[in-house]
TORPA-4810 file (N, C-alpha, C, O; in nm, 3 decimals):
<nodes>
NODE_1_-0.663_1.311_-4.531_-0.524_1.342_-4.554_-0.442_1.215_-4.531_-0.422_1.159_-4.424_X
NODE_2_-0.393_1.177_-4.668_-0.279_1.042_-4.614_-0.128_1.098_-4.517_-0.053_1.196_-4.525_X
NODE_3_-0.136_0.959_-4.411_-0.038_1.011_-4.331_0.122_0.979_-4.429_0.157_0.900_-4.517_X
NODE_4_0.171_1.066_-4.369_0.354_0.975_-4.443_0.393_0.964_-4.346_0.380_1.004_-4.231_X
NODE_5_0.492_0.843_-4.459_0.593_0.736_-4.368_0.712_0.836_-4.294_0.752_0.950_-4.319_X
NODE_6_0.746_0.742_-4.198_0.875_0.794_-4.178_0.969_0.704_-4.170_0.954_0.582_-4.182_X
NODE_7_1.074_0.764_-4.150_1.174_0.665_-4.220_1.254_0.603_-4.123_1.296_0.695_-4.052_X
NODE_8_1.298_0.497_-4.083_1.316_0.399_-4.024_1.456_0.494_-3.885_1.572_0.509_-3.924_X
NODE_9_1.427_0.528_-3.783_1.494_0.579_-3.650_1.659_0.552_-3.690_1.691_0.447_-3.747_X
NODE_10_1.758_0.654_-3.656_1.915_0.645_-3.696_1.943_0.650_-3.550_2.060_0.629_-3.521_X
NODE_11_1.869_0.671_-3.463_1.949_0.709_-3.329_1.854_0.655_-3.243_1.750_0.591_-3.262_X
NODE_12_1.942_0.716_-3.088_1.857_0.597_-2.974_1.752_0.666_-2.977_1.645_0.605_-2.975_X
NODE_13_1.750_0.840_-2.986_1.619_0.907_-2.957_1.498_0.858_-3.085_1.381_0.856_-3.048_X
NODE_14_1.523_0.824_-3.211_1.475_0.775_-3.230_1.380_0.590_-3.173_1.280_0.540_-3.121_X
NODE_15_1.473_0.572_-3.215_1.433_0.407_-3.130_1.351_0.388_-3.026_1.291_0.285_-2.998_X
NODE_16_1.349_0.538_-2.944_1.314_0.542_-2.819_1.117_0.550_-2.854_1.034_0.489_-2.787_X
NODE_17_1.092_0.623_-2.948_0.975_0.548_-2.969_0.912_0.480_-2.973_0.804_0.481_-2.916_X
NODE_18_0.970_0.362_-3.068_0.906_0.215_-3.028_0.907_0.202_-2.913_0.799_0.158_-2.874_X
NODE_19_0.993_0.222_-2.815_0.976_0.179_-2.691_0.864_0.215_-2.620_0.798_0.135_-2.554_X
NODE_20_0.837_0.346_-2.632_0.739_0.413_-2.550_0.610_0.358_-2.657_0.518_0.404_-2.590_X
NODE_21_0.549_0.300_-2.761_0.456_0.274_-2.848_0.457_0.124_-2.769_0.356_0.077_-2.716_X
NODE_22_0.576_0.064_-2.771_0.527_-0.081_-2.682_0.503_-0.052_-2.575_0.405_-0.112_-2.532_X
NODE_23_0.557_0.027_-2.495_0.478_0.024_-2.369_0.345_0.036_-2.368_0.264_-0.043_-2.320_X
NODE_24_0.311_0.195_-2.455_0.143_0.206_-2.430_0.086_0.040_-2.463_-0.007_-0.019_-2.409_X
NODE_25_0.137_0.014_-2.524_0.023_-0.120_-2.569_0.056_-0.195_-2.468_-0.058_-0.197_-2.421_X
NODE_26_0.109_-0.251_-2.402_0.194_-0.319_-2.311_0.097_-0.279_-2.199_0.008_-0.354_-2.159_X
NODE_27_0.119_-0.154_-2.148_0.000_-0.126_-2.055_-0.111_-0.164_-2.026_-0.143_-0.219_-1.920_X
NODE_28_-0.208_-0.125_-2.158_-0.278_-0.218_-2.138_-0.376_-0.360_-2.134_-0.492_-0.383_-2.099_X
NODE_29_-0.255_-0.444_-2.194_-0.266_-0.579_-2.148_-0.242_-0.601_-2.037_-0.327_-0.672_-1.983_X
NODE_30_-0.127_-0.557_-1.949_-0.116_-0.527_-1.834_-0.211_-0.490_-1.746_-0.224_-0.562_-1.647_X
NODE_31_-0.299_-0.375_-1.760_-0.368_-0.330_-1.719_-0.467_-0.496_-1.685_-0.451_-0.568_-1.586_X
NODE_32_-0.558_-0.518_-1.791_-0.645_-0.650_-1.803_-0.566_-0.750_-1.767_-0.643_-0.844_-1.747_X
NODE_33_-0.446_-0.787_-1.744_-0.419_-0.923_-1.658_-0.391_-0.900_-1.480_-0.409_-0.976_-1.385_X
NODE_34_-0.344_-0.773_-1.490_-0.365_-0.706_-1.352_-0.501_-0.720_-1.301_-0.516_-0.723_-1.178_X
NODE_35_-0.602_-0.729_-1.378_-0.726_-0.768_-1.323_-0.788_-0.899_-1.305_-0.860_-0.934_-1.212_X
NODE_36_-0.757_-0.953_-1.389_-0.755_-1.092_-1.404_-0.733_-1.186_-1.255_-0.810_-1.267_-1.203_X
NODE_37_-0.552_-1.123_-1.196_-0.500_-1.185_-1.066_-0.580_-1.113_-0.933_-0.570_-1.162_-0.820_X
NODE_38_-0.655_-0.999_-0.958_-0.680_-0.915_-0.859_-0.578_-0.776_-0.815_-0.586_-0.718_-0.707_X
NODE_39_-0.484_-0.741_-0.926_-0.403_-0.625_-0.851_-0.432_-0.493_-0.903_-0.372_-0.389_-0.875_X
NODE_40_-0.562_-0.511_-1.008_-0.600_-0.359_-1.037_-0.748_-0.411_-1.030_-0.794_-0.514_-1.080_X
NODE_41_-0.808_-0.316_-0.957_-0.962_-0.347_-0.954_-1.013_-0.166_-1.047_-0.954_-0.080_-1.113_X
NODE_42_-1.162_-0.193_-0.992_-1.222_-0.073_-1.106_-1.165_0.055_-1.031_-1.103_0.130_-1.107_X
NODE_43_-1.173_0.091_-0.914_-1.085_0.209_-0.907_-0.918_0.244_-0.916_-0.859_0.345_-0.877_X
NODE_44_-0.874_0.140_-0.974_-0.699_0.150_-0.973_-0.643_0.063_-0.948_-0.697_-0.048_-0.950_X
NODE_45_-0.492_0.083_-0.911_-0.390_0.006_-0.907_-0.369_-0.046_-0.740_-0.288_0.002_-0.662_X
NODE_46_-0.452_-0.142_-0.715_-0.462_-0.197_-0.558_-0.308_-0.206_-0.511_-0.241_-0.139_-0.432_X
NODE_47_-0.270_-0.355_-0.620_-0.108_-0.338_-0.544_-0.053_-0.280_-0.516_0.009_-0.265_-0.410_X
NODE_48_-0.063_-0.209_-0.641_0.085_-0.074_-0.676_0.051_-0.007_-0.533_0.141_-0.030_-0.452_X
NODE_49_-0.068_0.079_-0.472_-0.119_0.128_-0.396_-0.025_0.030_-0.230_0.067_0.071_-0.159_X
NODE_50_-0.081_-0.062_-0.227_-0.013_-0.163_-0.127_0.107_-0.176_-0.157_0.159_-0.203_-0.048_X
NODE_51_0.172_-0.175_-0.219_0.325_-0.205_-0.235_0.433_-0.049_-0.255_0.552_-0.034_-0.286_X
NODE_52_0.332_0.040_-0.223_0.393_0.175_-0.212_0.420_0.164_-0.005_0.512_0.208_0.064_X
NODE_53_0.328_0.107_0.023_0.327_0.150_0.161_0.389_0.087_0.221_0.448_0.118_0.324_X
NODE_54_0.387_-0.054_0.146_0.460_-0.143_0.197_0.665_-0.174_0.181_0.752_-0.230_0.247_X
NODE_55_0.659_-0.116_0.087_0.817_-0.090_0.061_0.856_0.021_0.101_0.970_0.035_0.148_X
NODE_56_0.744_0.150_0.087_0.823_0.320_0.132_0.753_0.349_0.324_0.753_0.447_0.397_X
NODE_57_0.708_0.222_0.338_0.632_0.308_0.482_0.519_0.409_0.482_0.490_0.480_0.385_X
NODE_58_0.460_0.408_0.597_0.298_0.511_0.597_0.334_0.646_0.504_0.423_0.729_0.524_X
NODE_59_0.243_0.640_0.407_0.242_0.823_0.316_0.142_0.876_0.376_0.072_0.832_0.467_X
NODE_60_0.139_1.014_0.294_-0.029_1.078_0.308_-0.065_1.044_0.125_0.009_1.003_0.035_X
NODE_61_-0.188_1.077_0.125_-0.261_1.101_0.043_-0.171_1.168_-0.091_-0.114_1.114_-0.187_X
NODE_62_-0.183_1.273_-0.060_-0.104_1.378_-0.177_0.063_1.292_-0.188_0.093_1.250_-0.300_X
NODE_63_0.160_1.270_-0.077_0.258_1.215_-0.118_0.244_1.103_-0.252_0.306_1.113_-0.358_X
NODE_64_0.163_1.015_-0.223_0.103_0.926_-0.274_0.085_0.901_-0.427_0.129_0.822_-0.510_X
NODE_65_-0.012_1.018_-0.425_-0.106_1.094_-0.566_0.046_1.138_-0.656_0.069_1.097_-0.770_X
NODE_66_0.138_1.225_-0.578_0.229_1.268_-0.642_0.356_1.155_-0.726_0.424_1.192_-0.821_X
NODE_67_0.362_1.043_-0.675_0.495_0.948_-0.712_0.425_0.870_-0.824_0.491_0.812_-0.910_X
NODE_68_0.228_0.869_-0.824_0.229_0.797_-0.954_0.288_0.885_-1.068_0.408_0.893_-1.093_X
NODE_69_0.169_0.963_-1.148_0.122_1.048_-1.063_-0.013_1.055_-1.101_-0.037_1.009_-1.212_X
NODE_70_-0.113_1.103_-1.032_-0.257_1.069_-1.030_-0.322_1.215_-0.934_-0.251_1.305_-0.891_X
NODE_71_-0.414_1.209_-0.924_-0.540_1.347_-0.900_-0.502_1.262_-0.778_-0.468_1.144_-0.789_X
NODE_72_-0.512_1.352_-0.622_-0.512_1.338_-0.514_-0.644_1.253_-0.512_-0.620_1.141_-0.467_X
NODE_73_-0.784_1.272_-0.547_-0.875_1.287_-0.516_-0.875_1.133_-0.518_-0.904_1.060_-0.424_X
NODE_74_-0.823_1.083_-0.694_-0.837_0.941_-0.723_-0.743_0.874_-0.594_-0.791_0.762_-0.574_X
NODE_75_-0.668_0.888_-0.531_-0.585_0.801_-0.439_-0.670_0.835_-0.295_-0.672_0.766_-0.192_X
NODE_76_-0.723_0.931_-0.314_-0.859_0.927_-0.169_-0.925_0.830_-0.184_-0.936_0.749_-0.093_X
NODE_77_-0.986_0.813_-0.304_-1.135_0.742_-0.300_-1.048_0.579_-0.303_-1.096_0.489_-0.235_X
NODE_78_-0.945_0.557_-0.370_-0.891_0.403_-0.314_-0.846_0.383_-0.149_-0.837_0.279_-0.083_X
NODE_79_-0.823_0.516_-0.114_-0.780_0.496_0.036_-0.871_0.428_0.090_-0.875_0.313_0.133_X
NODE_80_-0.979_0.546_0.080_-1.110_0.502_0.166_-1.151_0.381_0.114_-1.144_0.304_0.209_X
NODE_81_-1.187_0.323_0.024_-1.206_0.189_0.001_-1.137_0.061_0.032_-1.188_-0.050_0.035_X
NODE_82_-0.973_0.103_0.062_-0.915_0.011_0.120_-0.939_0.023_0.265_-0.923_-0.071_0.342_X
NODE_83_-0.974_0.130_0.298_-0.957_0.092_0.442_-1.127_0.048_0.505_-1.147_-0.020_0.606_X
NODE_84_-1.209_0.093_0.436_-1.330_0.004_0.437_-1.291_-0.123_0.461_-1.332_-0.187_0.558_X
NODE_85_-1.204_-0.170_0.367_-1.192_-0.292_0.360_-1.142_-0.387_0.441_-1.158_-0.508_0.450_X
NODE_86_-1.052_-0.275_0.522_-0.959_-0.326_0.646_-0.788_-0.363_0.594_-0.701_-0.403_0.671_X
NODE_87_-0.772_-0.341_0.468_-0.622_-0.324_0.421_-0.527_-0.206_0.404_-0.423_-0.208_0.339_X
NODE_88_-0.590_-0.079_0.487_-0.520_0.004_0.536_-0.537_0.091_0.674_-0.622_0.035_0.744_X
NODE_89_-0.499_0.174_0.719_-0.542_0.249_0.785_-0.480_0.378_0.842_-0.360_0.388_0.868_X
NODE_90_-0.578_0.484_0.859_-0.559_0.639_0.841_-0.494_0.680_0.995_-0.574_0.696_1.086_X
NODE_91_-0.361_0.696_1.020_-0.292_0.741_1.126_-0.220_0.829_1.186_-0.112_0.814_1.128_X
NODE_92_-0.201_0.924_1.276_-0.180_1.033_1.316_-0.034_1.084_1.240_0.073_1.032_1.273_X
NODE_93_-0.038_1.161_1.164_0.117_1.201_1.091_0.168_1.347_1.174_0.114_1.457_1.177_X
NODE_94_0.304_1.295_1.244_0.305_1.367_1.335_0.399_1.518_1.247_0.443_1.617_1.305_X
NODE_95_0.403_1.500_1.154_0.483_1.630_1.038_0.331_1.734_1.025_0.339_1.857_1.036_X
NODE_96_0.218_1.673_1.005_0.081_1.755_0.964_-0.056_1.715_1.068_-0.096_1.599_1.064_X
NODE_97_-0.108_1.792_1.137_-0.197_1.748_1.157_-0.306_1.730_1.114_-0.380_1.673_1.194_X
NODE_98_-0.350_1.756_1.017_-0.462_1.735_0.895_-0.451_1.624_0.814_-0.549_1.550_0.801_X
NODE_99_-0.332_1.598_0.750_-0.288_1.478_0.678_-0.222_1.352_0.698_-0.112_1.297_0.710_X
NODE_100_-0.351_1.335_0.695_-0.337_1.141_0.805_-0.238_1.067_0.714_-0.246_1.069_0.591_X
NODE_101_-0.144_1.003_0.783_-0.076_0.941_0.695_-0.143_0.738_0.656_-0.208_0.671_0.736_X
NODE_102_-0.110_0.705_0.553_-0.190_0.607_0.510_-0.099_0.424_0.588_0.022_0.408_0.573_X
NODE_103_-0.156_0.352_0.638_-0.038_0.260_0.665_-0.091_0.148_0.623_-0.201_0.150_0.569_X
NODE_104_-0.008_0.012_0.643_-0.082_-0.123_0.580_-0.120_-0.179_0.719_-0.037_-0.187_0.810_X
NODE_105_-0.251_-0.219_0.733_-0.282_-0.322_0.842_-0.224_-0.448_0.794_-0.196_-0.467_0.676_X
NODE_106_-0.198_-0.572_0.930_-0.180_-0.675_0.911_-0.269_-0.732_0.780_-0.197_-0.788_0.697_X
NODE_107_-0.381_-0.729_0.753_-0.460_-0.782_0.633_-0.392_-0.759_0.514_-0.329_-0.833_0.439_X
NODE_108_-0.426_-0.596_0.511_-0.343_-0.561_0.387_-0.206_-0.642_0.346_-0.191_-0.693_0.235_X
NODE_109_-0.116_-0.646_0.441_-0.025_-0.679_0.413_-0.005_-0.846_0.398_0.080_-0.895_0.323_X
NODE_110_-0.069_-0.902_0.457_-0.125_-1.046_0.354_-0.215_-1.047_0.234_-0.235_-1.155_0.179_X
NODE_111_-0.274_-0.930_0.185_-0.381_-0.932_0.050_-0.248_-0.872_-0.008_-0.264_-0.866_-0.130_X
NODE_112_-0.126_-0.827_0.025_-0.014_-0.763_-0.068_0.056_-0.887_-0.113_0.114_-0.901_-0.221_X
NODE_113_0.045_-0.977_-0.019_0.168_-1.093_0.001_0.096_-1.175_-0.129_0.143_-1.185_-0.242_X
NODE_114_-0.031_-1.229_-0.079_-0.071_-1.312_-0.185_-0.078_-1.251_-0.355_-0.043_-1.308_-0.458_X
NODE_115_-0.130_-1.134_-0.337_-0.129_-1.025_-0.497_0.006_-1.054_-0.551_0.008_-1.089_-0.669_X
NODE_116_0.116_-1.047_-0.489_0.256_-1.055_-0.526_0.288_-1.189_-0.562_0.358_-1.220_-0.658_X
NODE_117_0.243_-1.256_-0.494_0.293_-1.446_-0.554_0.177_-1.465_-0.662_0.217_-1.542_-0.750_X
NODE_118_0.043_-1.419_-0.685_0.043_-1.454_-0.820_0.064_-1.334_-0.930_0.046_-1.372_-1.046_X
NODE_119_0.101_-1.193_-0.913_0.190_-1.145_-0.998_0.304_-1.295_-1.042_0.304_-1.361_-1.146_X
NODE_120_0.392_-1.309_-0.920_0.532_-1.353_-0.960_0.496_-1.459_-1.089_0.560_-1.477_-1.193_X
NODE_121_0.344_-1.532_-1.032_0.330_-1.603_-1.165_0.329_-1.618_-1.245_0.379_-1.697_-1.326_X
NODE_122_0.225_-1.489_-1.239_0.206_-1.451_-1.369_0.315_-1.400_-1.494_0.307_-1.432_-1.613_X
NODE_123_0.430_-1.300_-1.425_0.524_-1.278_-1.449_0.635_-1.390_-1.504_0.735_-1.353_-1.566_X
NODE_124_0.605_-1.547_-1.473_0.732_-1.620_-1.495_0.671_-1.722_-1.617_0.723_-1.819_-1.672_X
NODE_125_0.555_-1.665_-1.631_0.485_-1.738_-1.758_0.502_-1.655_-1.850_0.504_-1.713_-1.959_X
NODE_126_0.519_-1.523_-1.859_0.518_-1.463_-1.914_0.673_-1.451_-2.014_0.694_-1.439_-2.134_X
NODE_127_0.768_-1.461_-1.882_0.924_-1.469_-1.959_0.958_-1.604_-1.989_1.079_-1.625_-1.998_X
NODE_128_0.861_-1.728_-2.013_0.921_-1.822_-2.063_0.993_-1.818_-2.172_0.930_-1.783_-2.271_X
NODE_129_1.104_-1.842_-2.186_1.175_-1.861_-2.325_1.274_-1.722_-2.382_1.356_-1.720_-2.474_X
NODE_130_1.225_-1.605_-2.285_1.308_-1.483_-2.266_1.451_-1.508_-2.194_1.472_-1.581_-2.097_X
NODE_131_1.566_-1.412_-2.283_1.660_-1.400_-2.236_1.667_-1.293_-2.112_1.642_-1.172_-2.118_X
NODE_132_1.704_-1.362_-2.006_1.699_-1.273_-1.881_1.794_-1.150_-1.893_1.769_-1.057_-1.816_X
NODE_133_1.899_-1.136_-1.979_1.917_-1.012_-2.029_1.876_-0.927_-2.089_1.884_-0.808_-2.057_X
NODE_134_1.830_-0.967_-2.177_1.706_-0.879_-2.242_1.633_-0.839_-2.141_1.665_-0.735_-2.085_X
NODE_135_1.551_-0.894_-2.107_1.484_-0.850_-1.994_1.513_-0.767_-1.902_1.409_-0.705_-1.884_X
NODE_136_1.606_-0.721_-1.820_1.681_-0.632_-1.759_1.669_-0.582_-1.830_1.549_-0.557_-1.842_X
NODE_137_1.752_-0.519_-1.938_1.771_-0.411_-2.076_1.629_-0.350_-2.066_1.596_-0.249_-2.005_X
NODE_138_1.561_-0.424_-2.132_1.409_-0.395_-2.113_1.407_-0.269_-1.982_1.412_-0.146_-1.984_X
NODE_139_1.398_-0.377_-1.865_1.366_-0.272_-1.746_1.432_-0.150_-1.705_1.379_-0.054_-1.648_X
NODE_140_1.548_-0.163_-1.738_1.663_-0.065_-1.708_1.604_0.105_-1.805_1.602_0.220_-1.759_X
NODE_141_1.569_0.063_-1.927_1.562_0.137_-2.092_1.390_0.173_-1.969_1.420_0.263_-1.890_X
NODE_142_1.281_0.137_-1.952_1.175_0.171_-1.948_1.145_0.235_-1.795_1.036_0.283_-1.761_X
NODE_143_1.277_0.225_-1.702_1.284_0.298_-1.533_1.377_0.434_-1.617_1.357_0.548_-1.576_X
NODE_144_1.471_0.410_-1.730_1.526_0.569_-1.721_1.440_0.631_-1.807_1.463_0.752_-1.803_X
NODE_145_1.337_0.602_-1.896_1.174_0.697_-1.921_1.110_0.714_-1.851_1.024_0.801_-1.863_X
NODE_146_1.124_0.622_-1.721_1.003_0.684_-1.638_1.093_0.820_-1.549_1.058_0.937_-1.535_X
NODE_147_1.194_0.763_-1.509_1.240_0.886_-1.429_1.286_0.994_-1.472_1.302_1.094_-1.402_X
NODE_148_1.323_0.981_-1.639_1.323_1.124_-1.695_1.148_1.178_-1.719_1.107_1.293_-1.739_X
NODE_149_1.091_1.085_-1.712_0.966_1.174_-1.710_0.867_1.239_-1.581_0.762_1.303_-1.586_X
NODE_150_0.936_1.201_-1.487_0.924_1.233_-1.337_0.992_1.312_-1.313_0.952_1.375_-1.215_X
NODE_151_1.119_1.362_-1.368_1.183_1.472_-1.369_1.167_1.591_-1.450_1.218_1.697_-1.414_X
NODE_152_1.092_1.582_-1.567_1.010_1.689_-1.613_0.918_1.820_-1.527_0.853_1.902_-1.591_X
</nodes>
């Protein structure tokens, strides 16, 4: 079955497609240079993971799972692997007693520090020659899709 065209977007809700079509692709290149620096390994998003705890303070598990959003189970099995690792650790949450809340050890929070300065790098190679307005625009247009889609 040939697909048909459609015809070129009159409005923002239109437009708003491309946006969300560059992102998916956007992702994942993202995804593969995130690996590249070390901030997504094979089970997930390490930083993102470290830089949740580290900007919002100790979560649990499910809090966690819920703000990507992701299967509880998948943000277990990175827990436990980070804290194998010694870049987190599982501590008394005095709201639940079952649900340990997750925190950053001193390590972690230097494997966050360094992940973040070569993000920043990576990031400033990336906007060479970009208008830093655009750019904002950009971010502004792709945080109110995410949070209308978090509000779904």
């Amino acid at each position: 079955m040939a697909q048909r065209k459609r015809a070129a977007p009159r409005t923002a809700e239109g437009d708003a497609m491309f946006v969300v079509v560059e992102a998916f692709a956007t992702t994942f290149r993202l995804r593969a240079a995130g690996r590249e620096v070390g901030a997504v390994t094979g089970q997930g998003g390490l930083w993102g993971l470290l830089r949740s705890l580290d900007i919002e303070g100790p979560q649990t598990v499910p809090q966690l799972a819920r703000s990507r959003p992701v299967a509880r189970q998948h943000i277990q099995k990175l827990a436990d692997k980070l804290a194998a690792d010694g870049l987190i650790e599982f501590v008394d949450n005095p709201a639940h007693r079952r649900s340990k809340l997750l925190r950053l050890t001193k390590k972690g929070a230097a494997v966050y520090a360094a992940l973040t300065d070569r993000i920043q790098d990576m990031t400033e190679d990336l906007a060479q020659g970009m208008n830093a307005g655009e750019v904002r625009t950009a971010a502004r247009v792709l945080r109110a899709i995410r949070e209308r889609l978090a509000s779904q």
